[in-house]
C-alpha positions as CSV (number, residue, x, y, z in Angstrom):
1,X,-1.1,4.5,29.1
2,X,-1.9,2.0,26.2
3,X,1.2,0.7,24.2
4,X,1.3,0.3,20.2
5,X,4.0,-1.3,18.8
6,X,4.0,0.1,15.0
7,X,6.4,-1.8,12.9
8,X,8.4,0.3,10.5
9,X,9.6,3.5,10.7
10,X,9.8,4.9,7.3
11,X,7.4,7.3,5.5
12,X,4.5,5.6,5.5
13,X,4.7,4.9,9.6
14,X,5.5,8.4,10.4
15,X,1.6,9.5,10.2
16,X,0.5,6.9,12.9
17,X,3.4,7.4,15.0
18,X,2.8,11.1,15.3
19,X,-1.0,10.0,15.7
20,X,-0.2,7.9,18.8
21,X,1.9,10.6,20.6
22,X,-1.5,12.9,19.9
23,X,-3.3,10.2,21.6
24,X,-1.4,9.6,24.4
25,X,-0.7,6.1,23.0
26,X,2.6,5.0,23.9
27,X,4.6,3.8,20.4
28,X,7.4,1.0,20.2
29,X,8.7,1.6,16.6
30,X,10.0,-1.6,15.3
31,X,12.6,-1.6,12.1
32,X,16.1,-2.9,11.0
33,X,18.5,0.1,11.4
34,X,18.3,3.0,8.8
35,X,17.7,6.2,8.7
36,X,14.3,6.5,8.9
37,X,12.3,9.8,10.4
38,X,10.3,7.6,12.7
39,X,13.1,6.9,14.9
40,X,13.0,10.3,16.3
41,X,9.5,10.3,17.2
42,X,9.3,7.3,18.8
43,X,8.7,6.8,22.4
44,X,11.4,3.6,22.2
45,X,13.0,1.7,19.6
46,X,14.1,-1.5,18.9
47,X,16.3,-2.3,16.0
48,X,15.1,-5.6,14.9
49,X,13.6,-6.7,11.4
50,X,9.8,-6.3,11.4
51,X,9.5,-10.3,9.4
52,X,11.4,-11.7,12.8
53,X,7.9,-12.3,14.7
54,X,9.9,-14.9,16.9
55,X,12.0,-12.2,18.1
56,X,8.8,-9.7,18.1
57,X,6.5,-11.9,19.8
58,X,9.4,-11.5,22.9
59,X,9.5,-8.1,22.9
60,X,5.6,-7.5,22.3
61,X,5.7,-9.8,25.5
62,X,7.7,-8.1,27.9
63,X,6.4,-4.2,26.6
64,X,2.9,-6.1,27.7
65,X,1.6,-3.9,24.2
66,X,-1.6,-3.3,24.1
67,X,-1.8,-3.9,20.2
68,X,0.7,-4.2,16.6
69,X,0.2,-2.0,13.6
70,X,1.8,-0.9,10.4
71,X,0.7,1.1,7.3
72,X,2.1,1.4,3.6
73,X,3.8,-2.1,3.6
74,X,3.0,-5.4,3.3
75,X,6.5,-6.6,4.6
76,X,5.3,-6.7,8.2
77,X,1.6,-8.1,7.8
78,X,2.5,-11.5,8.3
79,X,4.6,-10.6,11.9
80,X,1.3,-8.5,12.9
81,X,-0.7,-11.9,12.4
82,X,1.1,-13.9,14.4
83,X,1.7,-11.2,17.3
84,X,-2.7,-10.9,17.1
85,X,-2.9,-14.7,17.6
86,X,-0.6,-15.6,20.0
87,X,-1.5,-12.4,22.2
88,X,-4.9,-12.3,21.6
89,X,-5.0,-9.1,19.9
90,X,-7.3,-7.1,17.5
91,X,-6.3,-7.8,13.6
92,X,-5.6,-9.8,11.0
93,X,-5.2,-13.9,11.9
94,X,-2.0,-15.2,11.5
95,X,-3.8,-17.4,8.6
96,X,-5.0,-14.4,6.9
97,X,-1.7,-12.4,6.7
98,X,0.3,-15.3,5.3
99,X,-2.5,-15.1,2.3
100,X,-2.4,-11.1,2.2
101,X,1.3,-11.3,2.3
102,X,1.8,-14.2,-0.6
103,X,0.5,-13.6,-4.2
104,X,0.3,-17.2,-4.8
105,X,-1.7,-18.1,-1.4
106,X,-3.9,-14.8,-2.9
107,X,-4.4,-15.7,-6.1
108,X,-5.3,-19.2,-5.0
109,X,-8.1,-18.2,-2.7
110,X,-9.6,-15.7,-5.6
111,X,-9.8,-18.9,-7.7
112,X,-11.3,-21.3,-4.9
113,X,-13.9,-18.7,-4.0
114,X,-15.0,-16.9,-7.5
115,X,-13.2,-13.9,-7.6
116,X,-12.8,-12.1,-10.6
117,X,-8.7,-12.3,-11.4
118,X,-6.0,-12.4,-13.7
119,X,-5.7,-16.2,-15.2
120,X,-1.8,-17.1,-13.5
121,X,0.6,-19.9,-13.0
122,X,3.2,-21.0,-10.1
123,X,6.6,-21.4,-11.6
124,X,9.7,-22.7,-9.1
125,X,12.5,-19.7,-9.3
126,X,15.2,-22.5,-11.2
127,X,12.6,-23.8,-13.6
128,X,14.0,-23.8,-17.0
129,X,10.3,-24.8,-18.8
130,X,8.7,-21.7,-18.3
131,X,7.6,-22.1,-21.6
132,X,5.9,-24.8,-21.7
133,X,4.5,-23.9,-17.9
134,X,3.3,-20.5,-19.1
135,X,1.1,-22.0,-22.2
136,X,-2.2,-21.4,-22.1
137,X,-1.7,-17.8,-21.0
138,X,-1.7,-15.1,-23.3
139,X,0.7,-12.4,-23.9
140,X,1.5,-9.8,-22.3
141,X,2.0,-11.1,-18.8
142,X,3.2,-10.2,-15.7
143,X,6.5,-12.1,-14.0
144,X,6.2,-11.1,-9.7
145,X,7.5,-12.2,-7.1
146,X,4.8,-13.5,-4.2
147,X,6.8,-11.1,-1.3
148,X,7.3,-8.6,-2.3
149,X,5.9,-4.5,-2.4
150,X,6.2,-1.4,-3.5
151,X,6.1,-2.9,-7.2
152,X,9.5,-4.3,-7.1
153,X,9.9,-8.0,-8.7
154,X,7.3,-7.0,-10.9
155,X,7.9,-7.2,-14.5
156,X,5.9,-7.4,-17.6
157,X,7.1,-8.8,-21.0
158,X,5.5,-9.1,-24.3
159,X,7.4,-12.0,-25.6
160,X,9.7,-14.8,-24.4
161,X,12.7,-13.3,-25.2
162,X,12.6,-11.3,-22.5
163,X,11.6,-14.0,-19.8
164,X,15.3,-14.3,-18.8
165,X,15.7,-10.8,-17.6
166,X,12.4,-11.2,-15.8
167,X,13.2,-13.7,-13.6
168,X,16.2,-12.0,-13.1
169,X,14.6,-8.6,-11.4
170,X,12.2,-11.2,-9.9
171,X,15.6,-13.6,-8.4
172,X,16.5,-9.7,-6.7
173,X,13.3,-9.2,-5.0
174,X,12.3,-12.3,-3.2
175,X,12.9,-14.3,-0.6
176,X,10.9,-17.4,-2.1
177,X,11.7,-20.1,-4.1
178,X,9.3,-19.5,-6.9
179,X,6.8,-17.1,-8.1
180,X,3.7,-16.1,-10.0
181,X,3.0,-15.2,-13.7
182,X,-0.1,-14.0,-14.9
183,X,-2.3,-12.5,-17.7
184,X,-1.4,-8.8,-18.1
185,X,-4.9,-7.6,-18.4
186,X,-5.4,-4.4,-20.9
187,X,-7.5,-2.3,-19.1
188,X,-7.7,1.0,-16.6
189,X,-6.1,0.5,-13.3
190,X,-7.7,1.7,-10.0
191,X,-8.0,0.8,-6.5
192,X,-10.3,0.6,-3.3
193,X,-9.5,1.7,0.1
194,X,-12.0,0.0,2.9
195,X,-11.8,-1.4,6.3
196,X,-13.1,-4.8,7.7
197,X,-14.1,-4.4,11.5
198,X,-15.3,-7.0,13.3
199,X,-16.6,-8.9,10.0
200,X,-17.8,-6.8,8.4
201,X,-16.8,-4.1,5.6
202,X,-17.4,-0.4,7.1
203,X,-16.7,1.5,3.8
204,X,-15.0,0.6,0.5
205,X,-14.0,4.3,-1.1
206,X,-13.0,3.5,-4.9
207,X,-10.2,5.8,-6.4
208,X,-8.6,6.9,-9.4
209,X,-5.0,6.0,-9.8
210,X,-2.0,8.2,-11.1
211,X,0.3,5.8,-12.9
212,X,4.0,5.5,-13.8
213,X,4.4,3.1,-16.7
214,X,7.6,1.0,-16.5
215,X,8.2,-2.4,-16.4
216,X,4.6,-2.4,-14.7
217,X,2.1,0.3,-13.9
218,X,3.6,1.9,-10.5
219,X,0.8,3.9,-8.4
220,X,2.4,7.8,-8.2
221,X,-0.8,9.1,-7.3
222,X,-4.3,9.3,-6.7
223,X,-7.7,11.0,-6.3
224,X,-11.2,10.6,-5.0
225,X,-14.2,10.1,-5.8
226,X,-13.9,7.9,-8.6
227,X,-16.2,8.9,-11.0
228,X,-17.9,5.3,-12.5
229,X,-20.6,4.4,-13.6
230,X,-23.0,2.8,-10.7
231,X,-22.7,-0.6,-11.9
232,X,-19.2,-0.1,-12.5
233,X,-18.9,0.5,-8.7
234,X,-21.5,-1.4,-7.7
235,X,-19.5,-4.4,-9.3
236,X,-15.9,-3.5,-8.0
237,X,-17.5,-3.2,-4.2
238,X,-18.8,-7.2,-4.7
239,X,-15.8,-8.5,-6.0
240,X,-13.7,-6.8,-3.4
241,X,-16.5,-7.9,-0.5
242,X,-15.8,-11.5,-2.2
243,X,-11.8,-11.2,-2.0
244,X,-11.8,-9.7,1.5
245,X,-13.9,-12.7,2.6
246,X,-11.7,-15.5,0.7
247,X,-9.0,-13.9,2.5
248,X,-10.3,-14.1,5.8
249,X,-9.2,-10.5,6.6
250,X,-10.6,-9.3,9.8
251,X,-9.9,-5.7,11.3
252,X,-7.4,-4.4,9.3
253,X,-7.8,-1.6,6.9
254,X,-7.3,-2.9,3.2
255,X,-5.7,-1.6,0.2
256,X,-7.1,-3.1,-3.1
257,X,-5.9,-3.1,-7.0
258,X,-8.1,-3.5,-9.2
259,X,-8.3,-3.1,-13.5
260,X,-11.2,-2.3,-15.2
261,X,-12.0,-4.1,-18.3
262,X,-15.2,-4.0,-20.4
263,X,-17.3,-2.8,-17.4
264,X,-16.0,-5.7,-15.2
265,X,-13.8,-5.1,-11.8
266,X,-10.5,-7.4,-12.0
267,X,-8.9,-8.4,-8.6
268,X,-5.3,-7.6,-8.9
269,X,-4.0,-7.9,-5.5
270,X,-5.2,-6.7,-2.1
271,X,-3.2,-5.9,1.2
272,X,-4.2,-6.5,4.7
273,X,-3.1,-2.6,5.7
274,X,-3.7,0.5,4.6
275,X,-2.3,2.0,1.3
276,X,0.5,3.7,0.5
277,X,1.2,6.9,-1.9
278,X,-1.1,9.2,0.1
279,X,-4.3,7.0,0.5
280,X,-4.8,7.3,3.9
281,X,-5.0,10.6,3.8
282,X,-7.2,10.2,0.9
283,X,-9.6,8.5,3.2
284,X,-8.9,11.0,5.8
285,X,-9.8,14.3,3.6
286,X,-12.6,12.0,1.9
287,X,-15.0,11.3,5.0
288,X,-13.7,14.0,7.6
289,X,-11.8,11.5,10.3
290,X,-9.0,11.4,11.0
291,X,-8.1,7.2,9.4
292,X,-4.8,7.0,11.2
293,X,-6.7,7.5,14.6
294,X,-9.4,4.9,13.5
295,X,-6.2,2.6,12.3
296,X,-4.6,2.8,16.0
297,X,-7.7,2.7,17.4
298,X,-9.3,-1.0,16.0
299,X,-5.5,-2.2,16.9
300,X,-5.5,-1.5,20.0
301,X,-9.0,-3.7,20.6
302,X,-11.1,0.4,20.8
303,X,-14.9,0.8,19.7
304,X,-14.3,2.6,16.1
305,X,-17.1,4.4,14.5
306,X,-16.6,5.0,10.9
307,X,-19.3,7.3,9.7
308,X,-18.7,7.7,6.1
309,X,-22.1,9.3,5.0
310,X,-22.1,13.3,5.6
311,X,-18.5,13.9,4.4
312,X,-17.7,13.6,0.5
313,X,-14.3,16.4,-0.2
314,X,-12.8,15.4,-3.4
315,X,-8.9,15.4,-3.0
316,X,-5.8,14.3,-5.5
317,X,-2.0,13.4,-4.4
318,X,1.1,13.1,-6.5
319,X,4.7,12.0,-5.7
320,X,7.3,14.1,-6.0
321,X,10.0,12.2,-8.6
322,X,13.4,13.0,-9.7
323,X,14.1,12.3,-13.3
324,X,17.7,11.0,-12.7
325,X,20.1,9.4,-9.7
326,X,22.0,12.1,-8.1
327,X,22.5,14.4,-5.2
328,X,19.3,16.9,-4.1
329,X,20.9,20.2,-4.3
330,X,17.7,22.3,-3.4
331,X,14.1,22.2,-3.2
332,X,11.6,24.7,-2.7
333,X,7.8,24.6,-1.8
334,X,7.0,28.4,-3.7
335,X,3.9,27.8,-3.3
336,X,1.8,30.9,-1.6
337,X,-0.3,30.0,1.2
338,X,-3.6,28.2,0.2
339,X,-6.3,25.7,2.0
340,X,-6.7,23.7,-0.5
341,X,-3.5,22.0,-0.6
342,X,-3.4,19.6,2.1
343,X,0.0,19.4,2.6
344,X,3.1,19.6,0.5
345,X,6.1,16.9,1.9
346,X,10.1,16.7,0.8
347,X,11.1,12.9,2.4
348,X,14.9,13.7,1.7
349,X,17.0,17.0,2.4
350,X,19.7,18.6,0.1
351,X,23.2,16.1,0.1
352,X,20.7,13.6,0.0
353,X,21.2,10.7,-3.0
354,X,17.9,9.6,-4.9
355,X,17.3,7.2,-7.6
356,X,15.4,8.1,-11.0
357,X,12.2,7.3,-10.1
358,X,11.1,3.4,-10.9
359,X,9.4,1.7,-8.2
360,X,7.5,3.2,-4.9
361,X,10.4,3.8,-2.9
362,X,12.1,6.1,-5.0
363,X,9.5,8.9,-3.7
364,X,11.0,12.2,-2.5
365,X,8.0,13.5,-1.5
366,X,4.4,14.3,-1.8
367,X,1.8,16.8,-2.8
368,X,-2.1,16.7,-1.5
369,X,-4.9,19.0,-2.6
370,X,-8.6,18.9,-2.0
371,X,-11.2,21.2,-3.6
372,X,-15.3,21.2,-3.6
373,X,-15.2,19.2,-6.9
374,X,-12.6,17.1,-7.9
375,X,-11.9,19.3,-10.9
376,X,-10.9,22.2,-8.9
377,X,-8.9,19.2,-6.3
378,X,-6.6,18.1,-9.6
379,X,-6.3,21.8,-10.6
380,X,-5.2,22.4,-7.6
381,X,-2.8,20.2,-7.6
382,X,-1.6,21.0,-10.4
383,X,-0.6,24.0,-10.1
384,X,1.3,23.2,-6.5
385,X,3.2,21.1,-8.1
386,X,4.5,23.4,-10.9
387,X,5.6,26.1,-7.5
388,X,7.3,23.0,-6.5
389,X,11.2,23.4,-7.3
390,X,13.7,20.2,-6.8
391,X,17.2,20.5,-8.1
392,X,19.2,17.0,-8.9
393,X,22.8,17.3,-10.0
């Protein structure tokens, strides 16, 4: 039996975890202690933190895995390099998930190599000149941190009086000594999921994004297909073919974020793993295969076939969202039985505490349609998530 270790065991890992046990893969979940659901379906655990590679690389050793894999985070990427080089494993280079997991490292390699991006400046976290280190750029910008995910340390202010407060939320969501601030480019966000296998790109599927607007736009959402104009597409597929290349990605799935302005695809940021907020299953309902298999599959060093071309079913996702903090009291799925919606998931139960919704984590839960036209796939939606009842108190 072939062993996976899949680090994390949160939402986002569940899908691959229960993809392995289908498989007959056996899974080493990997994650600081929590209470996460992948735990439970795990074949073993170790309670370790998934950015301790040093400590990983021991325990990949002595399981003798067969392969290392995550999905929904970049907080792991980097530890995935490093267990693929020094084991000889399929994925992402150690070299290649340092740049996937570092805005700055990013950013710099979109510059050196042409990609269309955001114009952006390194600033050390206790510089007091940001200013003066921030001329050139034009207002609004973005303040981020380089580490982090899930939007959080990401901040955008319209003048400098709110700069403070910025680097601030920034200070509270990184582990680096500086960050990034960019151009916030006015335009319509949307992303790209795709896969690089063995150098080259097997599919780039463009899709719509839902958006939160907070402090930044927050993904809540998405849907498939995209509905651009060719060129439109035709340009966001070569800039993202560009990035992926700068990067040196190499089997991995990718999640990419792009904003559209005047007809022209703008690189925000890409991740060496597949998306969160329902996008691999977006994939999945898309082409007709199951991605999570394809995912384990590639990592464990597997011939993976991705034949994109006879499948097209237009689908939609939306997180569920509480509108306040407070305790779950009840929720309720009335909707009647229906094949069109994909699945509808709570992530907490009732006694459970949530947050007002701000950033990614704050999900408590999901909804996925599909439909033979992605009108009838957002309708659908729709109306499951008006039969979807959540009570905060």
């Amino acid at each position: 039996m072939k062993k996976i270790m899949i680090l994390g065991a949160g939402i986002y890992q569940v899908p691959l975890i229960k993809t392995a046990r289908k498989l007959g893969i056996y899974s080493i979940v990997v994650s600081i202690p929590g209470n996460y659901p992948g735990f439970e379906l795990a074949d073993k655990v170790y309670y370790e933190n998934t950015t301790d590679y040093g400590r990983l690389l021991e325990i990949a050793r002595a399981e003798q895995i067969d392969g290392v894999v995550t999905a929904g985070t970049d907080v792991a990427v980097i530890t995935i390099g490093k267990l693929c080089d020094e084991l000889n494993l399929c994925g992402l280079s150690f070299d290649a998930a340092q740049v996937a997991a570092n805005k700055l490292l990013m950013k710099s390699k979109y510059e050196e190599h042409g990609v269309r991006t955001a114009k952006f400046r390194e600033i050390p976290l206790d510089a007091e000149d940001v200013s003066s280190r921030v001329a050139g750029l034009d207002f609004p910008l973005i303040f981020k941190s380089v580490d982090s995910s899930g939007s959080r340390g990401i901040v955008k202010v319209d003048s400098e009086a709110s700069f403070e407060a910025a680097i601030e939320n920034v200070r509270e969501n990184t582990r680096s000594d500086y960050y990034i601030v960019e151009e916030f480019i006015e335009g319509e966000e949307f992303g790209a999921q795709a896969f690089v296998y063995r150098g080259e790109v097997a599919f780039i599927l463009p899709h719509g994004d839902y958006v939160f607007k907070g402090d930044t736009g927050v993904p809540i959402g998405h849907f498939a297909p995209y509905e651009l104009d060719a060129a439109v597409i035709e340009d966001a597929r070569q800039q993202l073919t560009a990035a992926i290349h700068a990067m040196g990605l190499n089997n991995c799935a990718i999640n990419a974020d792009f904003i559209l302005k005047d007809g022209k695809t703008y690189v925000l940021e890409i991740g060496g793993r597949s998306g969160a907020t329902c996008l691999a299953e977006l994939v999945s309902i898309y082409y007709g295969f199951d991605y999570y298999e394809k995912i384990l599959r590639c990592s464990l060093g597997e011939d993976v076939s991705f034949e994109c071309d006879a499948h097209a079913v237009p689908n939609a996702s939306m997180l569920l969202m509480s509108e306040k903090d407070g305790i779950i009291r009840e929720q309720t799925d009335k909707n009647p039985k229906n094949p069109n919606i994909y699945d509808v998931q709570f992530d907490c139960r009732p006694g459970d505490h949530v947050c007002k919704f701000h950033v990614g984590p704050h999900r408590i839960g999901h909804v996925i349609t599909k439909g033979t036209t992605l009108k009838q796939a957002v309708d659908e939606l729709n109306n499951a998530l008006k039969n979807i009842e959540i009570t905060v108190d």
